[in-house]
LUMVEXMAR-994183 format. One line per field, with one value per residue (C-alpha): residue number from 0; y, x, z. Coordinates in pm, 1 decimal, padded with zeros to 6 digits. Layout:
% LUMVEXMAR-994183
resi NUM|...
y Y|...
x X|...
z Z|...
This chain:
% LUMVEXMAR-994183
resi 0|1|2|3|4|5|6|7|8|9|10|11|12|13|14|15|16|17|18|19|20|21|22|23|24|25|26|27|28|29|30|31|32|33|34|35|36|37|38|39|40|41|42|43|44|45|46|47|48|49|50|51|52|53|54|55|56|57|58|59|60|61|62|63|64|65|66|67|68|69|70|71|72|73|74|75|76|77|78|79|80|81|82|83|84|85|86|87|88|89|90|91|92|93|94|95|96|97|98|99|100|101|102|103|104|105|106|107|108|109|110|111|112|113|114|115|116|117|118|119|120|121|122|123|124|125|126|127|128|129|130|131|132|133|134|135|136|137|138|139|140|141|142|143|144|145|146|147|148|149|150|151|152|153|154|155|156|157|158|159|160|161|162|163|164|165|166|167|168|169|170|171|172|173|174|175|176|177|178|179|180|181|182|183|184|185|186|187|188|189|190|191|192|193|194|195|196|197|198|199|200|201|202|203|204|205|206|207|208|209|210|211|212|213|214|215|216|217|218|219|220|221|222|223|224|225|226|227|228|229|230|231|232|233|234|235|236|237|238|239|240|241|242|243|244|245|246|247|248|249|250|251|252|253|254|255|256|257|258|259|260|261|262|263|264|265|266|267|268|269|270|271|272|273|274|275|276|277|278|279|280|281|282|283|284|285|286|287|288|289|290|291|292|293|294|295|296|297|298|299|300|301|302|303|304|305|306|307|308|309|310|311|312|313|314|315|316|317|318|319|320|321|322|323|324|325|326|327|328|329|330|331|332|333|334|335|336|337|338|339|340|341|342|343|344|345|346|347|348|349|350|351|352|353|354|355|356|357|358|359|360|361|362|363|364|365|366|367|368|369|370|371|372|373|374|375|376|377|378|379|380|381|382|383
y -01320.8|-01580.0|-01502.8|-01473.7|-01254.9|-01051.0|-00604.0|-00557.6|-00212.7|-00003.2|-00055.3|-00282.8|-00209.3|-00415.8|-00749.7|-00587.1|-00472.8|-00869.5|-00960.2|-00734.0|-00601.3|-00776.2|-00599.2|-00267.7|-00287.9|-00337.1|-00075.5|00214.1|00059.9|00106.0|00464.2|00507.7|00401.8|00627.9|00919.2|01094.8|01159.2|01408.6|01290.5|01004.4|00721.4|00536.0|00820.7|00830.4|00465.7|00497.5|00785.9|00509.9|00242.4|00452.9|00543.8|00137.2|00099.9|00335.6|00404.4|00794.4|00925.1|01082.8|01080.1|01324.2|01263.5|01550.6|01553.4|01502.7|01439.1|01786.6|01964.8|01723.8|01934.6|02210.9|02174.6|02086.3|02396.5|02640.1|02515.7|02557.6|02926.3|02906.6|03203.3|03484.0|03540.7|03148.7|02926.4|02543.5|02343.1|02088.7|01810.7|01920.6|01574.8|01512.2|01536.5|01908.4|01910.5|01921.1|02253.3|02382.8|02314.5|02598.6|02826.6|02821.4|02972.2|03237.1|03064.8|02977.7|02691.7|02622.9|02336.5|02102.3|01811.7|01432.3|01124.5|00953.6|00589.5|00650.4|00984.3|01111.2|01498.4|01475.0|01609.7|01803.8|01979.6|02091.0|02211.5|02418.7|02563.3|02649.9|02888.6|03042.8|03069.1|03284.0|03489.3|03561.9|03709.2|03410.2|03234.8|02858.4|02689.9|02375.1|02103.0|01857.4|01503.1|01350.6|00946.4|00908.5|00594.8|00396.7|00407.5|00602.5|00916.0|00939.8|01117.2|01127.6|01272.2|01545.9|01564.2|01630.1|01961.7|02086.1|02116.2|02227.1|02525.3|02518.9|02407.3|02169.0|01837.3|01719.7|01391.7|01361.1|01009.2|00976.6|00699.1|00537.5|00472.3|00115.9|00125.8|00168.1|00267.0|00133.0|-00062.7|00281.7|00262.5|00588.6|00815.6|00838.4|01004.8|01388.7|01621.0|01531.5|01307.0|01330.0|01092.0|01048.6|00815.5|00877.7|00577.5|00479.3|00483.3|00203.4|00216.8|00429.4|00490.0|00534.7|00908.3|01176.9|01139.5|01208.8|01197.7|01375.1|01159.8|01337.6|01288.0|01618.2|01705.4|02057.9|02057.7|01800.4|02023.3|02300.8|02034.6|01945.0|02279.6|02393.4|02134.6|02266.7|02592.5|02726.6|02609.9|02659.3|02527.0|02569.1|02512.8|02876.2|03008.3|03007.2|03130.5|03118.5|03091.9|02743.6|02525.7|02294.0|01957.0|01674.3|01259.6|01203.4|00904.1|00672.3|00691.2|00622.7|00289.5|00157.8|00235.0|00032.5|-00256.0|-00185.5|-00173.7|-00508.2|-00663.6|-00384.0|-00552.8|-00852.7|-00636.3|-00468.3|-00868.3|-00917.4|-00583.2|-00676.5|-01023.2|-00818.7|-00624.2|-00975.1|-01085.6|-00750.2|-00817.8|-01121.1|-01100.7|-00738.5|-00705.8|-00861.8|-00636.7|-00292.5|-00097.1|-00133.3|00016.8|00019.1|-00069.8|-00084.4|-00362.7|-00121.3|-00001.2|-00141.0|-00008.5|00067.9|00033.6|00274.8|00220.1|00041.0|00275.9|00186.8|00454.1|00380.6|00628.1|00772.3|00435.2|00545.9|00683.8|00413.7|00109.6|00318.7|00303.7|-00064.3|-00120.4|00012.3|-00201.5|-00496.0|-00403.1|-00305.4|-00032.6|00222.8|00580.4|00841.6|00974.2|01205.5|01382.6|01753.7|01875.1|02121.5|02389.5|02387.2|02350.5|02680.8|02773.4|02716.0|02796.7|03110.1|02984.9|02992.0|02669.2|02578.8|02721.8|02365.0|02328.4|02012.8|01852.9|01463.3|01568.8|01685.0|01400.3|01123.7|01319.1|01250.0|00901.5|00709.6|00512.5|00324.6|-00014.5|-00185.1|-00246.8|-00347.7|-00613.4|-00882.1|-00847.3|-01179.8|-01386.7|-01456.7|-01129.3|-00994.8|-01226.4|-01096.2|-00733.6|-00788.5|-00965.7|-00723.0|-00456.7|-00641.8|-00738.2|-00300.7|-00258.4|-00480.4|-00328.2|00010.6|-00046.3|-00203.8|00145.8|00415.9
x -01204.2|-00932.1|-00670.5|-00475.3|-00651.1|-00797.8|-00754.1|-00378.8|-00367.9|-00052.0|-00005.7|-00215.5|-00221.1|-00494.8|-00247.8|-00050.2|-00284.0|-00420.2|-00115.6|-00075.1|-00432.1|-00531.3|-00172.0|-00259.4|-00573.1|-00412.0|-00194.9|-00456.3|-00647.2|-00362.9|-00367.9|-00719.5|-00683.4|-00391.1|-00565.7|-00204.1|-00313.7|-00015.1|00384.8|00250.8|00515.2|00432.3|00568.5|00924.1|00954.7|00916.7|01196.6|01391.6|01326.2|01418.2|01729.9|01833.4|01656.7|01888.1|02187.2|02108.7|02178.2|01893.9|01535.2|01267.9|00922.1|00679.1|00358.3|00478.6|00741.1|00749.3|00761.0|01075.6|01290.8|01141.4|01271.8|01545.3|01643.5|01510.4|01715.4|02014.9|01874.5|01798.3|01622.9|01571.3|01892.2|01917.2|01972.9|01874.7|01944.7|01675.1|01606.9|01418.8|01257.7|01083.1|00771.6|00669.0|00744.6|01133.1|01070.8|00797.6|00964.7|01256.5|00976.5|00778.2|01057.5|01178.7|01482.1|01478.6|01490.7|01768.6|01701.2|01932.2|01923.3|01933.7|02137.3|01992.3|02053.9|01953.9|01714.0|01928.6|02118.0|02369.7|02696.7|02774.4|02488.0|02498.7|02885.0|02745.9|02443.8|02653.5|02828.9|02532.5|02382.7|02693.1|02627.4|02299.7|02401.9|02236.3|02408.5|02423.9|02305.4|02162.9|02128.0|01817.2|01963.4|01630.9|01675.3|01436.3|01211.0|01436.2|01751.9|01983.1|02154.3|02546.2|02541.5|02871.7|03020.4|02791.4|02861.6|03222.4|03110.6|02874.7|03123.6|03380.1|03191.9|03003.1|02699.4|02471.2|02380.4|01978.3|01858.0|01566.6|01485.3|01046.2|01141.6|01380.0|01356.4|01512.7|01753.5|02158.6|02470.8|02803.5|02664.3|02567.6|02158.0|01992.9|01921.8|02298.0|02418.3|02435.7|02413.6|02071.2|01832.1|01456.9|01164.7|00791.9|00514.4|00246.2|00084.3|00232.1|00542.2|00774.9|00715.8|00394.2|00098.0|-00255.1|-00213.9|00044.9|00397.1|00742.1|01071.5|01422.2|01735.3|02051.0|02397.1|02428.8|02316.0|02261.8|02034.7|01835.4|01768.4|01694.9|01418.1|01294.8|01207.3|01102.3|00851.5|00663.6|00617.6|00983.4|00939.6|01218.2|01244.9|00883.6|00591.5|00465.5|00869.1|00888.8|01233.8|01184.8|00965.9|00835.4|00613.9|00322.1|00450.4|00390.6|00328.5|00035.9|00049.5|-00189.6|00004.1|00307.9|00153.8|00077.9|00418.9|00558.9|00395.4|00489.2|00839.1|00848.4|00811.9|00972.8|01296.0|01089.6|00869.5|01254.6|01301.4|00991.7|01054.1|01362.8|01223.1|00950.8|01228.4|01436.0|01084.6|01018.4|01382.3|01407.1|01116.0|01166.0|01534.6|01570.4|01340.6|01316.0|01559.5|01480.0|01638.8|02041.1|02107.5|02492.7|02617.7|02672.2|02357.9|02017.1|01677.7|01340.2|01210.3|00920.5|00894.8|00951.4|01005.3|01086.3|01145.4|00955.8|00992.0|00739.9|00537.1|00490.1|00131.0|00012.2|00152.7|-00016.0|-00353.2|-00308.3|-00220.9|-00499.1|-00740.0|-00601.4|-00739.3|-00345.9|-00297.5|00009.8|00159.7|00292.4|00614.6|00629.2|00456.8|00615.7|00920.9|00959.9|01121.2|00808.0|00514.1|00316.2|00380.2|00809.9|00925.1|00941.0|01255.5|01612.5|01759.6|02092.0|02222.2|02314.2|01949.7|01742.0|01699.3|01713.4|01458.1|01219.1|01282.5|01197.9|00865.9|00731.9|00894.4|00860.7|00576.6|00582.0|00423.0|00275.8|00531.0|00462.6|00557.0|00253.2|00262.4|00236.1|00458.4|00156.2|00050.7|00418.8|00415.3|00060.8|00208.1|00517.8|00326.2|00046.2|00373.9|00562.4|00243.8|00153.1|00547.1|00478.9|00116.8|00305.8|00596.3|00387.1|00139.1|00455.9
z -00509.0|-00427.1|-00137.7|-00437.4|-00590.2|-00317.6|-00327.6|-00139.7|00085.2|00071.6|00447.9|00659.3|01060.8|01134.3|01129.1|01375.8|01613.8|01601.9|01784.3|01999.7|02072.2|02435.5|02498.5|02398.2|02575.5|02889.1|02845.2|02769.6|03027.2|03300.0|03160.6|03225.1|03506.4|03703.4|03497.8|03444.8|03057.3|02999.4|03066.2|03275.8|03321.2|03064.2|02860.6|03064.3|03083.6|02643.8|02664.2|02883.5|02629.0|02317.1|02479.8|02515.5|02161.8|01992.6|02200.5|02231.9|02569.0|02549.6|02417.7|02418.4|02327.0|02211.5|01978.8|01629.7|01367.7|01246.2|01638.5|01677.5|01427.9|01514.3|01864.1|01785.2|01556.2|01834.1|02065.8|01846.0|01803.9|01449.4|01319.4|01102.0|00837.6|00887.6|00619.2|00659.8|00406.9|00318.7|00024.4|-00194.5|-00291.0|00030.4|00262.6|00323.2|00686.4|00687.9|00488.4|00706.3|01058.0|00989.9|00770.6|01055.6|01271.9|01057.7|00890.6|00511.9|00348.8|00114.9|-00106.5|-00241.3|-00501.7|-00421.6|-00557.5|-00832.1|-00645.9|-00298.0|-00324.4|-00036.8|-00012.7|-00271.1|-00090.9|-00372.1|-00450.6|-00036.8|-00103.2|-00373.6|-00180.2|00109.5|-00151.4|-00268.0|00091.0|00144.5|-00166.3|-00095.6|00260.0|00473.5|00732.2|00675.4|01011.1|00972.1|00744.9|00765.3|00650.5|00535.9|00562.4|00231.0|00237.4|00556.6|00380.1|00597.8|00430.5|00374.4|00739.5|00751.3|00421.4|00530.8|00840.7|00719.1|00506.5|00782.6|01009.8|00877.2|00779.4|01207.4|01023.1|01206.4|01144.2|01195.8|01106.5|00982.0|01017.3|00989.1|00791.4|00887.8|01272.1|01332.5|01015.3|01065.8|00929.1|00952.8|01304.4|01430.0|01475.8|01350.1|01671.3|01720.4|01417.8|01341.8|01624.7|01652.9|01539.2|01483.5|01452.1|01365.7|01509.2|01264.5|01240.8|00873.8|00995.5|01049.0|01448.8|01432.7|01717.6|01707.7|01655.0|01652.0|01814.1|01771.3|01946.9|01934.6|02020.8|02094.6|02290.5|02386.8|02742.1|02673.5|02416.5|02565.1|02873.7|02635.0|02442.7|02688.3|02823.0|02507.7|02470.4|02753.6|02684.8|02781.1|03120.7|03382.7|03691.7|03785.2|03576.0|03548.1|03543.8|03164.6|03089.8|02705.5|02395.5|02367.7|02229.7|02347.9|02223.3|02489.5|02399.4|02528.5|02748.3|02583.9|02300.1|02479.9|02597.5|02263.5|02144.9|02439.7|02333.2|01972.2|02018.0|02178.1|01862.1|01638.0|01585.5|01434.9|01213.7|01098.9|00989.9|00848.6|00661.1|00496.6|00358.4|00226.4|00020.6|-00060.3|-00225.5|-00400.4|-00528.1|-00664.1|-00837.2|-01043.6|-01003.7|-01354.7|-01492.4|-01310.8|-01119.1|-00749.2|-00463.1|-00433.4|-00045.0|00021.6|00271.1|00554.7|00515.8|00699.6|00579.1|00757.6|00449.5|00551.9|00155.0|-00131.9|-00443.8|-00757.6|-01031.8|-01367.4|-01600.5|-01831.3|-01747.9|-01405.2|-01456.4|-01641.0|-01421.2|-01137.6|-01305.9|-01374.6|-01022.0|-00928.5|-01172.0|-01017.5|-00698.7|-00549.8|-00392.0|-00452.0|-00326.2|-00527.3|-00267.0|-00369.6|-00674.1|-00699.3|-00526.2|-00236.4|-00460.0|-00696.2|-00443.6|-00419.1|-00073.8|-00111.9|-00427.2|-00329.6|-00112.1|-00269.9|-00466.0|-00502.4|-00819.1|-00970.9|-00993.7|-00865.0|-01184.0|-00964.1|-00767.9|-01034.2|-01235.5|-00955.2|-00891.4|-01210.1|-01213.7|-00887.9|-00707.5|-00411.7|-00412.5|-00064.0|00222.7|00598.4|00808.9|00746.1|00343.1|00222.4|-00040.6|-00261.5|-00203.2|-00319.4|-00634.4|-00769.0|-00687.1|-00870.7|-01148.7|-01193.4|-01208.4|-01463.9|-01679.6|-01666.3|-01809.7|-02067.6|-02194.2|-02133.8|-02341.5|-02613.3|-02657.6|-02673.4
């Protein structure tokens, strides 16, 4: 095959690590080499980094994505008789991290434009919450494929009923809102370094930001094992939830050129647009909105299957995100629903696919994407 022709991966980390490999190297090497494999500096000098990054006052590593909310909701003593209210059109893990603590997860609809908590359907399942005798505590604000959420007409309903505000932002790490960069929005903030993800390692991580001193002291004593002032004074439940340090060092070499991968990103996005915008329905980002774009989704219809499958023949890869909601997956829909139903949320499952987005995606590479796309709508339309 021709460079123009050649198989396209859904994300490709090898183009990174090219520039930035004799860096990383270094770094892991300077690990090795002090031997302090758990909360070494490199992992306080990240903490100190993704405070400046962000603007948080504070930020507080630990081993995953998923251990970062549910940190967070222990410390704010969520628990059994808890509601949380969650998306239902999203990754399993904003569900599981308040299951896993006794509270149950309430599940809401999204927006049809953004994918995001519709503030109406959560206005409607704080009602029935209330009906059902659970105590609304906590919503998780899932920032769906980079695209911040509308934080703060949430915000706005949470607390005026003393419900809590998390952010889930996996996805959208480096992405703002209004000038404010995610991490400082909500009464807390959460974030994933799984290595697919906009600023990912080379292995688990995750991080909490917050501006709130005492939760951050609770975190971070959670994290190790309820620790209190001494390491074998543990002064409540915890969990075992450290960045390891190695990871820590490739992530402070990644974030040195995050900001221009953030670039690179959007231009990515500009390309998808101009090319299908006539066409397809992509994504709807408002002007005071920035994206990650941890994604690019487009919602197809009926055709989705099919343009998937043709994708795929043309040697480009794609991602189903995601391809049944929360409410309906085997292990949750067991969980209560708001009463409006989440009729969005099962419609995008069956509709949407995500085509390939990173940083080092090339324009030819974007036009035989976006042609191989628009030739599959064509053949698709033609045969119903």
């Amino acid at each position: 095959m021709s460079e123009y022709t050649s198989a396209i991966n859904f994300i490709d980390l090898s183009a990174q690590q090219k520039l930035i490999r004799s860096k990383i190297d270094l770094g892991i090497k300077k690990v090795l080499d002090h031997g302090q494999y758990i909360m070494g500096p490199e992992v306080r000098e990240f903490e100190a980094t993704l405070q400046i990054f962000t603007g948080a006052k504070h930020a507080i590593t630990c081993a995953n994505g998923t251990d970062a909310l549910t940190l967070v909701l222990m410390a704010w003593g969520v628990g059994y008789g808890d509601a949380v209210f969650v998306p239902s059109f999203t990754y399993v893990a904003s569900a599981e991290a308040p299951s896993q603590i006794g509270a149950t997860p309430f599940f809401i609809d999204v927006c049809e434009e953004t994918f995001n908590i519709n503030p109406e359907s959560f206005k409607q399942a704080i009602l029935d919450c209330k009906g059902l005798g659970l105590n609304p505590a906590a919503v998780i604000v899932v920032d769906l494929f980079g695209q911040p959420a509308d934080v703060d007409s949430i915000t706005n309903i949470a607390h005026s009923e003393n419900i809590k505000v998390l952010v889930d932002a996996a996805q959208s790490f480096g992405a703002s809102s209004k000038g404010r960069c995610v991490g400082t929005m909500g009464d807390a903030t959460t974030t994933s370094f799984f290595p697919a993800k906009p600023l990912g390692c080379y292995g688990d991580g995750g991080a909490v930001l917050t501006d709130n001193d005492n939760d951050a002291e609770l975190i971070k004593s959670i994290r190790l094992h309820g620790k209190g002032s001494e390491k074998y004074d543990n002064v409540r439940i915890g969990l075992n939830s450290r960045l390891d340090t190695i990871q820590a060092s490739i992530l402070l070499e990644k974030i040195k050129i995050f900001h221009d991968e953030l670039s690179l990103r959007d231009k990515v996005a500009e390309e998808y647009e101009s090319r299908l915008s006539e066409y397809i329905k992509t994504p709807m980002l408002p002007s005071y909105l920035t994206s990650a774009w941890a994604q690019y989704t487009l919602r197809l219809g009926n055709k989705r299957d099919f343009i998937k499958s043709h994708l795929n023949t043309s040697g480009i890869s794609s991602v189903i995100y995601y391809p049944l909601p929360l409410c309906e997956q085997a292990g949750y829909k067991h969980f209560p629903s708001v009463s409006t139903g989440t009729e969005v949320s099962k419609a995008l499952s069956k509709e949407v696919l995500s085509l390939p987005m990173h940083p080092y995606l090339k324009k030819h590479q974007i036009g035989q994407i976006s042609d191989a796309l628009l030739d599959a709508c064509k053949i698709g339309l033609n045969s119903l």
